[in-house]
Structure formats: C-alpha cells, structure tokens
N, C-alpha and C positions, 0 to 999 in steps of 0.2 A: 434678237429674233432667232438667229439661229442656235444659240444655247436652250431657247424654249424648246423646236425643231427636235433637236438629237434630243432634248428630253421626253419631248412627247413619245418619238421614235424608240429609246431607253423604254419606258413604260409598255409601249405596244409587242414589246420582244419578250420583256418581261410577262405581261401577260397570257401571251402565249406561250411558253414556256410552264408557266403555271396550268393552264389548259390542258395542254398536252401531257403533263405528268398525271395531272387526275383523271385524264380520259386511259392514260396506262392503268390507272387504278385501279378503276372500276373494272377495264377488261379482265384484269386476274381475280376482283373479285366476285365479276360477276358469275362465273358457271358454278362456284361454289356455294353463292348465295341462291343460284335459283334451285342447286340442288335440295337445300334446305328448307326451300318453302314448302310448305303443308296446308293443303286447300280442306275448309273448314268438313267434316262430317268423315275426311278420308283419309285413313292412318297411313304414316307412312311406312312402307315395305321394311323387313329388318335387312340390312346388310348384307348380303351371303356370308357364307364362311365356307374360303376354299378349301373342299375336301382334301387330303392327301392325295399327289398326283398317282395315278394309276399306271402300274409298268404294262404297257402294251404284249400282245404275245406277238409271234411272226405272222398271225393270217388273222383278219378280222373276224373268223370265228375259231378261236384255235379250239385243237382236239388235247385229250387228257395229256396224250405223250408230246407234243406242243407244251403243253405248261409243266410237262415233269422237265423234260430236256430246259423251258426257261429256268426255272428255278433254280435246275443244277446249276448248269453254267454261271448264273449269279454268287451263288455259294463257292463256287468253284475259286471263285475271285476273293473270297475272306478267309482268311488264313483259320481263325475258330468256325468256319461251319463248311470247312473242307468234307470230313467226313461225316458229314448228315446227311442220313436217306430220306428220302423225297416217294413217295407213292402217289400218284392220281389218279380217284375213279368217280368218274362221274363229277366232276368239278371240286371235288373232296380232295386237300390234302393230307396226308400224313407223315409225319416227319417223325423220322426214328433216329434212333442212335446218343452221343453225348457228346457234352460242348464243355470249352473249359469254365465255364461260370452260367450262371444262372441268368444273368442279363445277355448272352451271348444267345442262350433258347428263347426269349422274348423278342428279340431281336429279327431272330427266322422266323418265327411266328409272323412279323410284322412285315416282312420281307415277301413272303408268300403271300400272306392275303392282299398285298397292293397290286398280285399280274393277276392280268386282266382272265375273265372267264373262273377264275377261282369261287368256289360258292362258300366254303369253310374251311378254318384248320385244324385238323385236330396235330395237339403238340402233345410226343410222347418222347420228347428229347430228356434229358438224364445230363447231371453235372458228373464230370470226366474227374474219379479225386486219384489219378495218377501222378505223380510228383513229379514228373520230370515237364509233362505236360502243361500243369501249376502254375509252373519255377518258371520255364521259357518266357510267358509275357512279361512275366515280372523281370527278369534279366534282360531282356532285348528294351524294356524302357529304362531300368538304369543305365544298358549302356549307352540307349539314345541321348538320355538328359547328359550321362560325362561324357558324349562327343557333344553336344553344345555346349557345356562349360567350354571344354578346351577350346574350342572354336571361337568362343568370346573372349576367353584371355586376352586379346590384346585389346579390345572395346574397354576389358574391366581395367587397363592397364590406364588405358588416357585416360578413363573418367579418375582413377583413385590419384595420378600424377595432375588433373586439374584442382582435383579436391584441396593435395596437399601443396600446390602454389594460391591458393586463396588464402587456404591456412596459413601458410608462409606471409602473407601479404598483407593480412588480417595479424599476425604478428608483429609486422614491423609497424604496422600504421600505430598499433595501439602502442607500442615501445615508445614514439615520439611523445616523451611526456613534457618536454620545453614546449611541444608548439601547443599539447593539448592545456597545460599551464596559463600560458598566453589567452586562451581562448574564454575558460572558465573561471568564474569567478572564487573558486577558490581550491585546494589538494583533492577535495573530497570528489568533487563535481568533475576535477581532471581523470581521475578515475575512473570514473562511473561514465564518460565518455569514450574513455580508452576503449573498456569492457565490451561498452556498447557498438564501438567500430569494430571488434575484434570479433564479436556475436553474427553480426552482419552478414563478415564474408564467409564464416563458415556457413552460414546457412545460403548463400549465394554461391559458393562452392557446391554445397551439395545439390543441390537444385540442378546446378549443368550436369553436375557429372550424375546423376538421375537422368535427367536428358539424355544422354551421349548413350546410355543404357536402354533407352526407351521404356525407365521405367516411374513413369511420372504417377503412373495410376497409386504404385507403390506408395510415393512419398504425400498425396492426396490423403491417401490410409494413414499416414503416419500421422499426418498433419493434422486429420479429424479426431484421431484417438488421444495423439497431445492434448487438444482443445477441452477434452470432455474430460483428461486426468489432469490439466491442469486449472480447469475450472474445481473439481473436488481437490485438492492441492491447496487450491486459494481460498476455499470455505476454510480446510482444516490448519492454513497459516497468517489468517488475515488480520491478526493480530501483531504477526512479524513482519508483513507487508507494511501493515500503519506505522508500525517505529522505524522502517526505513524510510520509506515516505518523508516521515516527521523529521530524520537526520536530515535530507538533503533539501527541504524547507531551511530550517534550524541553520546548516550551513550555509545558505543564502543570505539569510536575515539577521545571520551574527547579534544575539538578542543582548550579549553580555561578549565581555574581555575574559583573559585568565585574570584570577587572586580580585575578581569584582567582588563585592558582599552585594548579595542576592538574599530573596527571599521567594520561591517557587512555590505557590501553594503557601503551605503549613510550616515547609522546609525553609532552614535557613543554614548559609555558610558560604563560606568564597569557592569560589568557581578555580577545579583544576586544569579541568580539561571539558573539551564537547570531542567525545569518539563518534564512531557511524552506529551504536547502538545507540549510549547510554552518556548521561551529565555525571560529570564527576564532581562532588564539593567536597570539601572538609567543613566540617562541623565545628562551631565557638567552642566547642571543645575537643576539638583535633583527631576524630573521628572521620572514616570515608562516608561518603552516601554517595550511592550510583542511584540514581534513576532515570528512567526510561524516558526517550526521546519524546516517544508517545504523550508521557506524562507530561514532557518539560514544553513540549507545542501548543497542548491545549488549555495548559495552569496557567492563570496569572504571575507577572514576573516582575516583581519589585528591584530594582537596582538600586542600591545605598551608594553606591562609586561613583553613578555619574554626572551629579551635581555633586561639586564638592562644598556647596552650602548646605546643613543641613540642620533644621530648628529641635531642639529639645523641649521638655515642657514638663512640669510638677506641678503639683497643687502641695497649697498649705493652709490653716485654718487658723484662724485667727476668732477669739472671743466675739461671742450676739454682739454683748457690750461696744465693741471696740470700734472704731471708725474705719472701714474696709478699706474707702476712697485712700486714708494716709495709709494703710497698711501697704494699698497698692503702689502707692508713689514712695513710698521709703525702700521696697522692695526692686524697683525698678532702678533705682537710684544704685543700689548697691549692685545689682547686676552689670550695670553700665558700667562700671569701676573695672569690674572683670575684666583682664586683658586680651582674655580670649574670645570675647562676648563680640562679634561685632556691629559695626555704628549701622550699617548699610545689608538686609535689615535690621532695622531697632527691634529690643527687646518692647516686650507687650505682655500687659495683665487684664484679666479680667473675672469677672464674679462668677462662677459655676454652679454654685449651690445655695443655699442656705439651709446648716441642717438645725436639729434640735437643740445643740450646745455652739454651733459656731458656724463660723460663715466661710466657705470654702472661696480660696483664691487660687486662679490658675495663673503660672508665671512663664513666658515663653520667650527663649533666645535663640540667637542664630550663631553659630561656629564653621568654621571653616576645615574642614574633614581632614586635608592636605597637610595639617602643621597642629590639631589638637583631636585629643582621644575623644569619640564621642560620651562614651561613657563618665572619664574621669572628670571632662568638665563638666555635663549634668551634675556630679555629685558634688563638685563644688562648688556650682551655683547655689543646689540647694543648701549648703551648708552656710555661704556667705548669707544668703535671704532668711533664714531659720535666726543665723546671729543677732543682723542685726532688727528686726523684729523684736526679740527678745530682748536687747539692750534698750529699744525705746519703748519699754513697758507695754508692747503687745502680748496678750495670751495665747497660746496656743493651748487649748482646753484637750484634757483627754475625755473621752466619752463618759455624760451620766446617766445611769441607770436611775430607774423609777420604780420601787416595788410598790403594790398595792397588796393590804393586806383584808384580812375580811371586816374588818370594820372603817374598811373605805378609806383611812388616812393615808395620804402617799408619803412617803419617806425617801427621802434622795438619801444615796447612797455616795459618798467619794471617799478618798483619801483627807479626813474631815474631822473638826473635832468640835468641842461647845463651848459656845461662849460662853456670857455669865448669865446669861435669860434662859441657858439653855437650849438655845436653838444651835440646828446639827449648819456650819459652816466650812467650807473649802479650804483647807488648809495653806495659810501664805504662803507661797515660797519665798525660801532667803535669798538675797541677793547674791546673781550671779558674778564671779567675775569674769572680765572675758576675755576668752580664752586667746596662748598665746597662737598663733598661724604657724605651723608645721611646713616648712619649706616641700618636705617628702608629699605631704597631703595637695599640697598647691600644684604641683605638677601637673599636666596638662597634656605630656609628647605625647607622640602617636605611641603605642604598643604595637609592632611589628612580627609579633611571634608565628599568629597562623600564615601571614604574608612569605617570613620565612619558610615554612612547612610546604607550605606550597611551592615555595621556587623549587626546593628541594625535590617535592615528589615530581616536579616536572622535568629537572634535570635528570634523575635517576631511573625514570622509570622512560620505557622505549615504545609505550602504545602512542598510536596516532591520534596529531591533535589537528582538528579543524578549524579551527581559529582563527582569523588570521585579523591581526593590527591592522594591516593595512585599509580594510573596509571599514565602512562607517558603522555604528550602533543605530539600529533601527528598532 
C-alpha cells in the first residue's frame, strides 16, 4: 500500500513538473506568437528600420554657428578630418579643404549630415596626395600590427611549444611498433595505425595551440578549404585511393601464401610477394607481373597450392567401330597401375563425344601436388593409356575428310590404298611393338625451378612483404 502511495505521489510531482515547464513554454512563446498573428482583411505593419541615430546639437533648436562649432569639435577628434572646414548657412553645410583618402571625405559627409538641424551637405573636400601625409597612416598601422606581434610572442611561444609536445607525443606513440604489431593483424595494418595515431595529435596539437591564439576562426578557413581541395584531390586520385583500399582488405584476408600457383583473372604464376601497391608473380616462365591491388581484390583467384590433391584429365578417341565401355575399362585399369595416380580419389572415365570418325573418351585422375609434378604425370598418364589401348587392338583413328565432287560421288580420302575390287581402303597398320619405358620419361618429382626463383627474389630483394604465415587463407 505504501509503495502504491509514493508511487501515485512520484506521478503527481512528476506531472506537475511537466505542467509547469509547458506553462514556461508557452510564456516565452507566447508574446512572440501573438505578435505574429494577422487578423484577416489587415496587413501587417512593416518593421521599422532604425534610422541612423542623429547627433543632437547643444540647444534644441541650435543656430548655424551651434552646428559649425558641433561639427568641428567632432572632427577635431579624427586625426583625417582635423583640417576640414566646416561652413554653415542656413542649415547648409559645406566642407572644404582635403583629406588623406577619399573614404575619409565620405565619411565627413556622413558625419555632418547626422547633427541634428543640418538640412544638406555640400562636399567640396579634395584627396590630400602629399606624401608624407599618405605614408603616416600607412606607418603608424604597420607599426601598430609589429607592436602586437611582439606583444604576442609569448602567446605564439606556448601555442608553437604545445604544438611541438603533441608532435613529440604523436612521435612516440606511433614509434611503439611492438605494441602496435600486437594489436593489428598483420605489418601493413600496424603501420597504417601508427600513421594514423601519429595524424591525430598533430591535428589535436594544432587545434589548442589555434586556441591559445584565439585563432580558431582561422583553422575553420582552413579546415573548409582542405575539405573542398581535398574533395577535388579525391576525384583526381580515386583511383589510387581504390588500390590502397584494396592493399589493406587484401592484407586482411591473406587470399594466397608466397611461391602459391595462383591464377588472377587471365594471369597466371606463383606469388612473390603482396606490397601496399601491387601483387608481385613470376610467370611459368620466370618473368615478373606486378599487378595492382585494385585488380587482385576484384579478379577472381584460383589457388593451385591449397589443396594438394589435384585431378588432371585428357581425352582420347578411340574407333565408331570399337567398344568405348572396354576401351574405358582397359584405360582405367592402366591408370590405376600408375604409382602416382591415387586410390582415394579413384581415377574415372567417361564418354564426351561421339564424333564423325571416333568416339571420344575423357580420362580423369587424382595426384598429389606435394610429392609429383602436375604436368609430368598428366603426360604419362596419357602416354601409359595411348599404350595400352593400342596394344589391345584399339583404334585411335586420325580424322576423315569427305570430298564431294560435282557429280555427287563421295570419295573418302585417307592415308589409303585399293584393294582388288578396287575400292579406296584405310591402310593397316603393322604391328607395333611396344615400346621399351624410359626410366627419364617415367619420372614424376616435383620441378622446383620457379619455387627457387622465387625464394631467391624474396631473399634479395628488400620491398615490403605483407604476408604473413601465420594467418589463415581465406
């Protein structure tokens, strides 16, 4: 019951409290709102606009020499319209004589016609082009402005010694490259941190010491003009912005290792290095390619490295005639033999075509990257499947051509001669024999050449690699 109590009591404080702030409200806004209403058929009044205040003379109706005597004395008091004559007749003034600039005559002009009792002026003042006359304002403001410099030397003193303990500060932080190491995922990113603490306090440096200056409006300017040159800056770089960008993605997402076989795009070859530009490969034929980060974020990216299972595949044709199902099981059979071929997965064939003269088989096995050359076993698969094909009296037919002539007979063309009837026939071939196995051809090791070339160019050469083993391939 008394928890209800203080809460009803809670609500009722609260309400009133809400009350009392909108009845504040409305009081400030109401004399503003009723000023602004406008009752229907009746315009509202325009605003005034207060005139320039008018300099009184000494008598509420002063006499001419009253407003000559005001005037002077006014002038008296400005060092440019000390000697200006003053004439008044009949509320008419007239100002003779000259001034040292031409805004100094408009000036008295404006001067006069504010006291009071004046009815016009006539202005017959004249610019003064004596030199010495000239030369005075202009020197008495230089040496105003270097007596305020000197007087602020010591203001410029702390602001340029806070400047240079930020800088100082903003030095050492960025210097910590173990803790910034620690923090980032990998050299590139500890950098680009650094930089960026090191960015910081210089502009937090300048900032106070503008402050201490009082001169913030200044670094507003500065700041607005940055904004609108660095906005055109970034039309005319945004192409250099996307390949940075794209490095310190790219060094994130560690896409490839060094000495991987990649295929970028079109591009193909092992991976030297990833810089903060550009991807470095060597080429199957031990040429460099640099390309652009840009290029290497957005291209597709084949890695041949990181399965080290990886399948090969050939076709081969075998005669219409010929039974495809034994061709494929005799060919399978001899792949398996292969030592390099392995059980897990198994080798696999199947039918791809069937063309005019023969029936194409495609044959496909798995090797293991780590311990056999991808290339050299492909080509002794194909060679052992070619063999033994041909020793079990399968055809491997070369292409027949068909002429037709104009009287319509077709004529096959081969490597062909005639029987006894006459008819054009495929010439036998003799029996092969088969051939002895070349220990040199059977070889199978890895080729390590470009792998070398690579360690090499990574040992010798001194650009930065962003790389790093220790993260995973993503």
């Amino acid at each position: 019951m008394q928890y209800w109590q203080l809460g009803r009591r809670f609500d009722s404080v609260r309400f009133a409290a809400l009350a009392c702030s909108v009845f504040m409200v409305l009081v400030l806004v109401a004399p503003s709102a009723h000023a602004q209403i406008e009752l229907p058929g009746i315009e509202s009044p325009a605003e005034p606009v207060d005139p320039e205040p008018v300099i009184e003379a000494q008598t509420s109706s002063p006499t001419d020499a009253e407003i000559e005597q005001r005037i002077e004395g006014i002038f008296a008091e400005i060092d440019a319209l000390k000697t200006v004559g003053v004439k008044v007749d009949a509320g008419v003034v007239a100002l003779t004589g000259d001034v040292p600039a031409l805004a100094d005559a408009d000036r008295a002009e404006s001067i006069a016609a504010r006291v009071a009792g004046v009815v016009t002026v006539e202005n017959a003042l004249e610019r003064n082009l004596r030199v010495a006359d000239n030369l005075q304002p202009v020197t008495a403001k230089l040496t105003n402005n270097l007596q305020k410099f000197l007087n602020s030397l010591p203001l410029i003193g702390i602001a340029l010694a806070i400047f240079i303990l930020f800088w100082l500060l903003g030095r050492l932080f960025s210097g910590m490259t173990g803790l910034w190491r620690k923090i980032a995922p990998n050299m590139f990113m500890a950098e680009l941190m650094a930089t960026s603490i090191r960015i910081i306090f210089v502009i937090v440096g300048l900032i106070i010491a503008l402050d201490v200056l009082q001169a913030t409006a200044l670094m507003g300017a500065i700041l607005g003009g940055a904004g609108v040159l660095g906005l055109a800056i970034g039309f005319a770089i945004r192409d250099t912005v996307d390949n940075y960008i794209s490095s310190i993605m790219l060094s994130i997402r560690q896409p490839f290792r060094a000495n991987d076989h990649v295929m970028i795009g079109d591009r193909e070859g092992h991976v030297i290095r990833l810089t903060s530009r550009a991807t470095i490969l060597m080429t199957l034929d031990g040429n460099h390619l640099r390309i652009p980060n840009s290029t290497v974020f957005k291209a597709e990216i084949l890695n041949y490295s990181t399965n080290p299972e990886r399948r090969f595949d050939f076709e081969l044709g075998v005669d219409a005639e010929d039974d495809p199902l034994a061709a494929m099981a005799i060919g399978l059979e001899a792949l398996r033999k292969l030592a390099f071929v392995l059980d897990d997965p198994d080798a696999s064939a199947r039918l791809e075509q069937v063309g005019d003269s023969n029936i194409v088989i495609r044959f496909l096995g798995w090797i293991d990257q780590t311990h056999s050359d991808f290339y050299k076993a492909r080509s002794i698969a194909i060679r052992a499947v070619m063999t033994v094909l041909e020793a079990e009296g399968f055809g491997l037919p070369e292409p027949i051509y068909r002429l037709r002539f104009d009287s319509g007979a077709p004529l096959e063309i081969a490597r062909a001669g005639k029987n006894e009837t006459g008819d054009i026939k495929a010439e036998s071939k003799p029996a092969r024999k088969a051939p002895q196995p070349d220990l040199a051809l059977e070889d199978v090791s890895l080729e390590n050449d470009i792998g070398k070339k690579v360690a090499e160019e990574r040992a010798a050469a001194g650009e930065q690699d962003i790389l790093d083993e220790a993260r995973p391939i993503e």
